[in-house]
Residue frames relative to the residue before (quaternion, step in Angstrom):
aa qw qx qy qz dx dy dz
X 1.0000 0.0000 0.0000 0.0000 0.00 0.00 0.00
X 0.4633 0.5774 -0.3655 0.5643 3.86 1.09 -1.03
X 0.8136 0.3514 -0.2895 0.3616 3.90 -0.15 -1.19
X 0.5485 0.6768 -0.2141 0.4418 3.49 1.78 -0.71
X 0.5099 0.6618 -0.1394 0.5316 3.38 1.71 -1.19
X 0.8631 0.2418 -0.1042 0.4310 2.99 0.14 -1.72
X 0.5598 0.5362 -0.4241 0.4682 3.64 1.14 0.00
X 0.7079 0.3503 -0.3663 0.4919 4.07 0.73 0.01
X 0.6018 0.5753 -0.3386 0.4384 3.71 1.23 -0.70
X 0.5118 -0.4423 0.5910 0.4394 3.88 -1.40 0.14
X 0.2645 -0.5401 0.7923 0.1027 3.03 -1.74 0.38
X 0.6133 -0.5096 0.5038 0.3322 3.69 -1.42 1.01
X 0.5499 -0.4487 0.6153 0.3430 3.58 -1.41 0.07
X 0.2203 -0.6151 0.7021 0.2832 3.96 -0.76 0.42
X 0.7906 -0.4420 0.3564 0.2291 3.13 -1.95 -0.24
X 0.3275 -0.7682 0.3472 0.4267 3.64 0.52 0.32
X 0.5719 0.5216 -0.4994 0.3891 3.28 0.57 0.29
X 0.6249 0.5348 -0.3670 0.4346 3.66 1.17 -0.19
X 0.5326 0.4374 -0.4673 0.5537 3.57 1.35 -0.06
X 0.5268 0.5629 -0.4750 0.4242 3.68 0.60 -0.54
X 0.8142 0.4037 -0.2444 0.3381 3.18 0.06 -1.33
X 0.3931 0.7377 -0.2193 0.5032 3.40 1.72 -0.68
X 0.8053 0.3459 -0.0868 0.4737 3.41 0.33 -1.49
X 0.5940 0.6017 -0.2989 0.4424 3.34 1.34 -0.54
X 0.7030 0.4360 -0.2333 0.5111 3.36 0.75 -1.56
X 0.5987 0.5222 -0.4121 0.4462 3.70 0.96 -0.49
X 0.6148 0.6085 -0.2440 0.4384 3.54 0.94 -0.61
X 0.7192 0.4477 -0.2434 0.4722 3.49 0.84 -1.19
X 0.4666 0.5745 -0.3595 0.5683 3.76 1.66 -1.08
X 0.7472 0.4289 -0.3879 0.3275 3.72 -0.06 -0.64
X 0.6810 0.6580 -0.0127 0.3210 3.01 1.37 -1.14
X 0.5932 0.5205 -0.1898 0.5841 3.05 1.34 -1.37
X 0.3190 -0.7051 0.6193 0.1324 3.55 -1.63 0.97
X 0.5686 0.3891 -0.4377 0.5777 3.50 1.54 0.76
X 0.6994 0.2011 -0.3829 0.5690 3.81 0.22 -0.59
X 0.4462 0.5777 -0.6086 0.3110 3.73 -0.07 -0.06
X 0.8537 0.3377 -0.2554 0.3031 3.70 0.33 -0.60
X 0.5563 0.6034 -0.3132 0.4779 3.24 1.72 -0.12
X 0.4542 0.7297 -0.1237 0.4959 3.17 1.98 -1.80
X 0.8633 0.3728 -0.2132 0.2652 3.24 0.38 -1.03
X 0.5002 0.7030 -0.3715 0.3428 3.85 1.57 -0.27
X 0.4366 0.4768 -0.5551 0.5233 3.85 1.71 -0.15
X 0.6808 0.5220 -0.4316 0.2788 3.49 -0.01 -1.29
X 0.7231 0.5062 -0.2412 0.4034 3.51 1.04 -1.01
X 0.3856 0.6718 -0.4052 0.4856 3.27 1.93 -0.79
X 0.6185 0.6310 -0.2850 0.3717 3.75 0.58 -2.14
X 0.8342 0.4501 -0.0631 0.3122 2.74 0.15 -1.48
X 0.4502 0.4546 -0.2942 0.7101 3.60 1.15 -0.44
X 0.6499 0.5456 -0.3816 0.3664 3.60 -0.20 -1.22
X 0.8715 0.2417 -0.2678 0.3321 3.32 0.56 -1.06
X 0.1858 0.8193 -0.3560 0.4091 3.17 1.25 -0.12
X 0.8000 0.3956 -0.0505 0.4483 3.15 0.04 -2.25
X 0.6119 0.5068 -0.3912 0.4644 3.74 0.95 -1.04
X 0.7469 0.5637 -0.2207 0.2753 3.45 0.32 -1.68
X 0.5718 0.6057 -0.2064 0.5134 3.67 1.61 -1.14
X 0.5173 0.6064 -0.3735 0.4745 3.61 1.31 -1.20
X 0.8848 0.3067 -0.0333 0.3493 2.77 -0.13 -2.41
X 0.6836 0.4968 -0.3362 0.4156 3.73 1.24 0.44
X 0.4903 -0.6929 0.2461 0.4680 2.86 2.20 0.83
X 0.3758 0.6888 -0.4618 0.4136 3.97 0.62 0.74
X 0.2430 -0.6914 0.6253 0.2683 3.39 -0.68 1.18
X 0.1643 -0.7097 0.6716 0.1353 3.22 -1.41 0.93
X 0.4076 -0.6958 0.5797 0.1164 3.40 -1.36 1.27
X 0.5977 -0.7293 0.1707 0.2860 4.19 1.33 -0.26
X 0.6116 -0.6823 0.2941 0.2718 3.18 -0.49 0.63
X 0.2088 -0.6663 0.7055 0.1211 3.89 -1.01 1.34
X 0.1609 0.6471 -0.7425 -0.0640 3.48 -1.75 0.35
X 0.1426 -0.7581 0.6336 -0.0584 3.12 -0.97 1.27
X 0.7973 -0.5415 0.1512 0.2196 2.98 -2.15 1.12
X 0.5804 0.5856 -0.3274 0.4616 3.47 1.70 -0.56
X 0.3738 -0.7147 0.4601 0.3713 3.62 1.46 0.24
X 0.3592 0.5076 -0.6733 0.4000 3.84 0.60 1.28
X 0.2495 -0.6183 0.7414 0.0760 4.07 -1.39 -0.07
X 0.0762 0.6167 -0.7823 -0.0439 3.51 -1.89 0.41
X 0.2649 -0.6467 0.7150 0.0178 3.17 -1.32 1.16
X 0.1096 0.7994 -0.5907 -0.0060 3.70 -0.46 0.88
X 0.0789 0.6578 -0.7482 0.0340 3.57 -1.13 1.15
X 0.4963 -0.6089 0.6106 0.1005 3.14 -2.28 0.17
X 0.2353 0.7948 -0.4377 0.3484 3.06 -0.65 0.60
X 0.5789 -0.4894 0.3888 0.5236 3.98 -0.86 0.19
X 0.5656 -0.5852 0.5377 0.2202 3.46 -1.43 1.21
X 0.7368 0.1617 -0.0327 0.6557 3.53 0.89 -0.18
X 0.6496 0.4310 -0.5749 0.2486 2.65 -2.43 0.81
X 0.6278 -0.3479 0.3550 0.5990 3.80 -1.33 -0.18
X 0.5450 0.5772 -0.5295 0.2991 4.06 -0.34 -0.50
X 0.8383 0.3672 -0.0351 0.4014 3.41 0.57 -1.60
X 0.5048 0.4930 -0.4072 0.5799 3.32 1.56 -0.33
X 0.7253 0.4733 -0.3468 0.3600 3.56 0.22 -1.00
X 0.4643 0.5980 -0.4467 0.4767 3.71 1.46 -0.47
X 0.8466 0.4056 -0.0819 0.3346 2.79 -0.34 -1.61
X 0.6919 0.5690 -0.2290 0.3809 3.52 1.54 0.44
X 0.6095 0.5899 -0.1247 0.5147 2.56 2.22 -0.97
X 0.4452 0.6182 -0.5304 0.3719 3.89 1.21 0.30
X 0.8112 0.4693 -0.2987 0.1802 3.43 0.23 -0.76
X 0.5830 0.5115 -0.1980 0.5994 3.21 1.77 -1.17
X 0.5675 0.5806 -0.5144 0.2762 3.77 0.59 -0.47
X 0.5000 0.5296 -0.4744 0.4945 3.93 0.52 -0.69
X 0.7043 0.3719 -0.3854 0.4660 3.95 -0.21 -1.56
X 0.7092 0.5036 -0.3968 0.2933 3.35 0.27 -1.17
X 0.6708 0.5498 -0.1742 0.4663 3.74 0.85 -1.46
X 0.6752 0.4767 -0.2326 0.5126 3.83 1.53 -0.61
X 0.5307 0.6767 -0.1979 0.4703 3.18 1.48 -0.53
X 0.6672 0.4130 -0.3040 0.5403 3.31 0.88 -1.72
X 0.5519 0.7024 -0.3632 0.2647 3.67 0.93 -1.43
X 0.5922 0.6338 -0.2422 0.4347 3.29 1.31 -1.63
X 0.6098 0.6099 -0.2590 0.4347 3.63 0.76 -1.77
X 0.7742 0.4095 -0.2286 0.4250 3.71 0.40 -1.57
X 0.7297 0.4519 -0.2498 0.4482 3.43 1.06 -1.05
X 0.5293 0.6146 -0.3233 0.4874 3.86 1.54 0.23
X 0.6621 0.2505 -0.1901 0.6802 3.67 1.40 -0.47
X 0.6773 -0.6509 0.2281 0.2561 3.71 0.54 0.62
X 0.4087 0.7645 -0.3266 0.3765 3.01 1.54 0.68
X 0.0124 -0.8221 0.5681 -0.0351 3.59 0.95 1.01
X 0.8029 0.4382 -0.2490 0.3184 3.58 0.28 -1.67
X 0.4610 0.7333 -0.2680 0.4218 3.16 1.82 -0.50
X 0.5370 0.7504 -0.0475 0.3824 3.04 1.33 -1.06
X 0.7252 0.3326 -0.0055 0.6029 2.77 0.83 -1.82
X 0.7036 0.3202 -0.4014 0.4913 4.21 0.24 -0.46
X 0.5823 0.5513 -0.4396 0.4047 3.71 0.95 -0.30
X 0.5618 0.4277 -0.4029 0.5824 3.74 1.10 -0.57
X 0.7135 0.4775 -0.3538 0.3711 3.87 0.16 -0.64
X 0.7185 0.3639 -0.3169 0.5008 3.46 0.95 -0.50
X 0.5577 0.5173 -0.4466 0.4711 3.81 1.15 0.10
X 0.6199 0.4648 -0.3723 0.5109 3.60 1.08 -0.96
X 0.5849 0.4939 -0.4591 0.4507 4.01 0.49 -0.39
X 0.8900 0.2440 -0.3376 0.1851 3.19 0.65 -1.30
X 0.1791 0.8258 -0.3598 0.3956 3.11 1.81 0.55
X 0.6918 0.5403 -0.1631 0.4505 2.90 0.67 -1.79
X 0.4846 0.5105 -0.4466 0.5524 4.19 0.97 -0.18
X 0.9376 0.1773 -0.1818 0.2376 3.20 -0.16 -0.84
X 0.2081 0.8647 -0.3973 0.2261 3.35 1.65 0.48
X 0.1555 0.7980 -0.5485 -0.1957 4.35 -0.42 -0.33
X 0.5543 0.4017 -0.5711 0.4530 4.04 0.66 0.76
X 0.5391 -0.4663 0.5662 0.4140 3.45 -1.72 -0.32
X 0.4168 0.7499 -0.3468 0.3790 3.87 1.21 -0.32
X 0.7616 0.3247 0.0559 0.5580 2.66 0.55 -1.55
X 0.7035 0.3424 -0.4724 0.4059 3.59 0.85 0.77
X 0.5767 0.5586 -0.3468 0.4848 3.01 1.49 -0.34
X 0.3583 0.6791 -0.3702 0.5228 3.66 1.43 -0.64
X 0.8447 0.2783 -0.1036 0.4453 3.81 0.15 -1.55
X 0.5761 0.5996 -0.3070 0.4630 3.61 1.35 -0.48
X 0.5938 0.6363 -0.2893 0.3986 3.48 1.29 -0.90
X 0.7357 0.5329 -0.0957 0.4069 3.19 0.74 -2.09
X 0.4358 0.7442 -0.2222 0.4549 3.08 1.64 -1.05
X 0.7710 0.3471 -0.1752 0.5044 3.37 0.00 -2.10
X 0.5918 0.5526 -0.4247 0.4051 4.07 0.55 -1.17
X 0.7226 0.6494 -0.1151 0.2069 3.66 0.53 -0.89
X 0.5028 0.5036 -0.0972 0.6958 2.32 1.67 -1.82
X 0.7905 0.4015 -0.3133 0.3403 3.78 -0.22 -0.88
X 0.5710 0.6019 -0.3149 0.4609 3.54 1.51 -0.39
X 0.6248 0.6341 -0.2061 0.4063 3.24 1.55 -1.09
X 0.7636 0.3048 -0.1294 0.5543 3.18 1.04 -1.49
X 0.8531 0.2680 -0.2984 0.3338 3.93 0.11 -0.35
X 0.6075 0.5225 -0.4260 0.4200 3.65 1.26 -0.59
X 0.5940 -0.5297 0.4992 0.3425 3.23 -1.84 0.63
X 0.4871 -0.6603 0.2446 0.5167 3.80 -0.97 0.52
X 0.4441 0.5821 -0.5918 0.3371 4.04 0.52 0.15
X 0.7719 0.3604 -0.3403 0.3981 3.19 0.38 -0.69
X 0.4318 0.7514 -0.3337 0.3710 3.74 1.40 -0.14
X 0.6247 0.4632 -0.2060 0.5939 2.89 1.11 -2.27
X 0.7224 0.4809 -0.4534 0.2032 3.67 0.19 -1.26
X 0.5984 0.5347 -0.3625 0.4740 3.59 1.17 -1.39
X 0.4714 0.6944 -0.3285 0.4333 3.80 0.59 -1.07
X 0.7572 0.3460 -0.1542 0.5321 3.84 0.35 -1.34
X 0.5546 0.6568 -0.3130 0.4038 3.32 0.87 -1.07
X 0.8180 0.4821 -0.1398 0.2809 3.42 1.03 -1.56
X 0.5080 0.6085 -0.2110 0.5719 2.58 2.22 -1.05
X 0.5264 0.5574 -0.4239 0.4823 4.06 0.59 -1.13
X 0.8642 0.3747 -0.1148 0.3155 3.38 -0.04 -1.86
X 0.7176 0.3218 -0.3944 0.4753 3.46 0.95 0.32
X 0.3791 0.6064 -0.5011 0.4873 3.68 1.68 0.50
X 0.7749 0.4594 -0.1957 0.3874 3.22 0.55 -1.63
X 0.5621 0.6188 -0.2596 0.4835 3.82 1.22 -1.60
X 0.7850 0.3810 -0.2837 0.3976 4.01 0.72 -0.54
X 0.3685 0.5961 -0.4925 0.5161 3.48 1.75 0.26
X 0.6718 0.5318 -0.3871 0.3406 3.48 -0.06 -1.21
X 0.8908 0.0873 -0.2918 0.3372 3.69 -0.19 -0.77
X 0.1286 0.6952 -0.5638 0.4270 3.30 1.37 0.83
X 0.5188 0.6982 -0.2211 0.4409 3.63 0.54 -1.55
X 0.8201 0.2980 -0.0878 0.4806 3.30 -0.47 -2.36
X 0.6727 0.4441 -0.3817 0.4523 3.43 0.00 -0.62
X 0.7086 0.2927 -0.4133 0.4913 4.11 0.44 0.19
X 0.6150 0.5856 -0.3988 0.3461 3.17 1.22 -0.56
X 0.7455 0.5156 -0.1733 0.3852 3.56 1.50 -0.79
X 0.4833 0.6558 -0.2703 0.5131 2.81 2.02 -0.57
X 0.6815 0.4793 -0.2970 0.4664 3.51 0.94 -1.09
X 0.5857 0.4983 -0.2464 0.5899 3.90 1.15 -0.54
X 0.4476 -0.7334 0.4679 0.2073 3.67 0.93 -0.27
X 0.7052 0.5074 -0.2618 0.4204 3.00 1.25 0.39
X 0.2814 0.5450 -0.5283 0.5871 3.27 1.28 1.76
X 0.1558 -0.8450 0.5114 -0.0161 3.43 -0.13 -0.18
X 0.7405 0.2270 0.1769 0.6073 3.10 0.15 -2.31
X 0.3331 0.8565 -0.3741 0.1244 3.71 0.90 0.03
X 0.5898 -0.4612 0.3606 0.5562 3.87 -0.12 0.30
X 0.7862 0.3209 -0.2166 0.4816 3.48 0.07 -1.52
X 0.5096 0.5898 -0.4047 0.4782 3.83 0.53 -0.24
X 0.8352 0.2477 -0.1895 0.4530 3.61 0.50 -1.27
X 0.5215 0.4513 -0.4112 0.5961 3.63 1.45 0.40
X 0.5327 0.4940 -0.5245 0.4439 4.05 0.86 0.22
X 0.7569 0.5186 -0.2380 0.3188 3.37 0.74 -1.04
X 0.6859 0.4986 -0.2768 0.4520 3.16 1.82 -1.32
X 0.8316 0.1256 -0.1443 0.5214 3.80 1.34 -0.43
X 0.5964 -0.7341 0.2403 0.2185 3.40 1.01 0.95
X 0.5290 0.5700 -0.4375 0.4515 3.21 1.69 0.65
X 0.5806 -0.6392 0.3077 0.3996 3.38 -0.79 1.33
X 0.8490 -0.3416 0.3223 0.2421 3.67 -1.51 0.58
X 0.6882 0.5063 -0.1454 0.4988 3.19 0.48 -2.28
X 0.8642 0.2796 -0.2350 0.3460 3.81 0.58 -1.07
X 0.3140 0.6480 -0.5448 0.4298 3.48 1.68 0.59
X 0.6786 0.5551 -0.3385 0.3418 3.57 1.18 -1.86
X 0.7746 0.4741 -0.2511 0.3351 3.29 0.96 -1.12
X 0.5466 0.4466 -0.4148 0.5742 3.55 1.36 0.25
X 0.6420 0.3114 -0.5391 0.4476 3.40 0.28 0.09
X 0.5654 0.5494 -0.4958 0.3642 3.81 0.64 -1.00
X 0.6960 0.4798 -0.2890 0.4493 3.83 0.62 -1.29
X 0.4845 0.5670 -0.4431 0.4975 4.06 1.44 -0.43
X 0.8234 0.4665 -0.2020 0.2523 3.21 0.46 -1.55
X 0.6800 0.5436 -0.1648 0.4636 2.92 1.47 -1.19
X 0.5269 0.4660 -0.3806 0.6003 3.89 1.56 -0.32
X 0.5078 0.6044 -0.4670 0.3985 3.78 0.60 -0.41
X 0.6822 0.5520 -0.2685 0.3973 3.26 0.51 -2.00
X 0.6845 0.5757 -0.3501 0.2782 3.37 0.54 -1.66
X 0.6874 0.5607 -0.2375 0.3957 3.15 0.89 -1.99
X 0.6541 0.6090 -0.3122 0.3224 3.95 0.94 -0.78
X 0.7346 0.3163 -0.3209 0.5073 2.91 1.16 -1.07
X 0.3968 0.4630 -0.6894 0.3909 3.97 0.75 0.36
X 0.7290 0.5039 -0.4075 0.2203 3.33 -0.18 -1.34
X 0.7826 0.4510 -0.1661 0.3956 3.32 0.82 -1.51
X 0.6730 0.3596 -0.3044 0.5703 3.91 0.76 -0.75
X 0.4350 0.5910 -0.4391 0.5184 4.28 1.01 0.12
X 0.6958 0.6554 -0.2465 0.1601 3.43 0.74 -1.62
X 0.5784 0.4453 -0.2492 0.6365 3.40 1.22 -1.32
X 0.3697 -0.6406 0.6648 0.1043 3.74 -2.26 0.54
C-alpha cells in the first residue's frame, strides 16, 4: 500500500546535483565498452517491447518475443507481408527506448519518480507474457528484481535518483545502436536489419530509415534534457 501511495503522490524535487550525477552515470553506461554490453539488454528489452506493442495495436497476431545473450531480440507476428500495419511494426523498435525515456522524463518533471519506477515493472511483467526463450526471462526477471528492490528499500533520493538514471539511460542507450546498425550495414553485415527490411517493405533507401530514427532519437534526447535540467528551482 506505502508503494501504492507513493506512486499517485508528488515526490519532493531531489537535489540537482543528483540529476547531474544521474545523467552522468547514464552517460558513462552508454559509453563504456564494458557496461555497454550488459547495459544494453533494457535497450533491447525497449526495443523488442515496441515491436510487440505496435503489431498488437496494428491488429497483428503476435506469436512473442526472443532476446538473446548477444543482446540481439526477434519479435515475430503474422499478418499481411505488407501495408501500413507491418511497416509501422517493424519501425517502432528503434524509437521505442527514446520514446519510453522521454515519457519517463515527463513523470519525473511533476514529481513522479516512484511512478516511474512501477511503470517500468509493470512493462517488464508485461513483457514477461510474451517472452519464448529462458534468456529472455531471466533478462526480464533480473531488471524486474533491481527495481522492485529500489522501490521498496531505498530512501526516495535515491529512488528519484535511480528513476532519472533510467530515464537518462534509455535517452542516451537508444543513440548507440542507431550508430551499430550503420556501422554494420556499411560492412554488410546487417542484412535483415530493421531499416533494411523497411527499404524493401517501402522502397525508401535504408540509410534514410537510420536517419529518421537517429533524428527520432536525437529530438527525444533534446526534449529530456529541457524537461529534466528545467526540473529542479
Amino acid at each position: 500500500m506505502d508503494i501504492l501511495r507513493r506512486s499517485i503522490e508528488a515526490q519532493p524535487d531531489p537535489p540537482g546535483w543528483v540529476l547531474i550525477l544521474a545523467a552522468v552515470l547514464a552517460a558513462v553506461t552508454v559509453l563504456s565498452n564494458r557496461l555497454w554490453p550488459v547495459a544494453r539488454h533494457v535497450i533491447t528489452i525497449a526495443h523488442e517491447g515496441g515491436h510487440a506493442l505496435v503489431a498488437v495495436l496494428s491488429g497483428r497476431r503476435l506469436a512473442g518475443v526472443r532476446l538473446h545473450s548477444d543482446t540481439s531480440g526477434v519479435t515475430v507476428s503474422s499478418g499481411r507481408p505488407t501495408g501500413l500495419g507491418v511497416v509501422a511494426t517493424v519501425a517502432a523498435g528503434y524509437p521505442a527506448p527514446s520514446l519510453i525515456g522521454l515519457g519517463a522524463v515527463g513523470l519525473l518533471a511533476v514529481g513522479r519518480s516512484s511512478l516511474v519506477l512501477q511503470l517500468c515493472v509493470a512493462l517488464l511483467l508485461a513483457m514477461l507474457v510474451v517472452i519464448r526463450n529462458g534468456f529472455g526471462v531471466l533478462s526480464l526477471a533480473v531488471s524486474t528484481a533491481v527495481i522492485l528492490v529500489i522501490s521498496w528499500f531505498a530512501p526516495p533520493t535515491a529512488r528519484a535518483g535511480f528513476a532519472t538514471y533510467i530515464a537518462c539511460f534509455l535517452l542516451l542507450g537508444a543513440l548507440r545502436p542507431v550508430v551499430e546498425v550503420q556501422r554494420q550495414r556499411r560492412r554488410r553485415r546487417a542484412h535483415d536489419s530493421d531499416p533494411d527490411q523497411l527499404a524493401r517493405l517501402t522502397r525508401v533507401p535504408a540509410v534514410v530509415w537510420v536517419g529518421v530514427f537517429g533524428l527520432c532519437g536525437l529530438g527525444c534526447a533534446a526534449g529530456g534534457a529541457t524537461l529534466l535540467f528545467d526540473w529542479p528551482s
